[in-house]
C-alpha positions as a Python dict, from the first residue, in 0.01 Angstrom:
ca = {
    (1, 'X'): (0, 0, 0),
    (2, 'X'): (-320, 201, 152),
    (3, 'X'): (-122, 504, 91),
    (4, 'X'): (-134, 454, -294),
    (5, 'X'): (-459, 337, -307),
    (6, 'X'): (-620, 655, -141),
    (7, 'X'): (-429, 845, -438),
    (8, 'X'): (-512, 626, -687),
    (9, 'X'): (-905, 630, -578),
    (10, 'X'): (-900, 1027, -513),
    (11, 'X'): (-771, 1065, -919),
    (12, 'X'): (-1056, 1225, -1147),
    (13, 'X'): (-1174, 997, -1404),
    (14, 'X'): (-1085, 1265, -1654),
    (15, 'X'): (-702, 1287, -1486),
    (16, 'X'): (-731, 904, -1561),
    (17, 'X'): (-818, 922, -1965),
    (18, 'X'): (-607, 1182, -1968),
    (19, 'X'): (-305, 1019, -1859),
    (20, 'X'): (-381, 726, -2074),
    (21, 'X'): (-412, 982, -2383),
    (22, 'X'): (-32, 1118, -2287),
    (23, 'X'): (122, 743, -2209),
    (24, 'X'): (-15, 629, -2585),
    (25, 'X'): (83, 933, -2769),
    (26, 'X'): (423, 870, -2584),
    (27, 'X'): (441, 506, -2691),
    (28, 'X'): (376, 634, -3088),
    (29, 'X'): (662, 863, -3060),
    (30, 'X'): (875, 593, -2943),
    (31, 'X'): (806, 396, -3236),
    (32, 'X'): (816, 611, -3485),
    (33, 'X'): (1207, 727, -3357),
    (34, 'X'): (1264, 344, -3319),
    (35, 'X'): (1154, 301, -3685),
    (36, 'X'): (1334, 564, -3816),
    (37, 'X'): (1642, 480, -3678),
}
């Protein structure tokens, strides 16, 4: 548990947004193969 937290905490903020930018662009590919299909 205090191993991930040290990660977690030593992330950039800009890793963060980042990250977040990858996981929803991910999530509207998904749905747009889901819809097609």
């Amino acid at each position: 548990m205090s191993k991930k937290k040290v990660i977690t905490s030593s992330v950039t903020e800009s890793e963060k947004i980042g990250g977040t930018i990858i996981e929803v662009t991910n999530v509207k590919i998904l749905m747009d193969i889901s819809k097609r299909n």
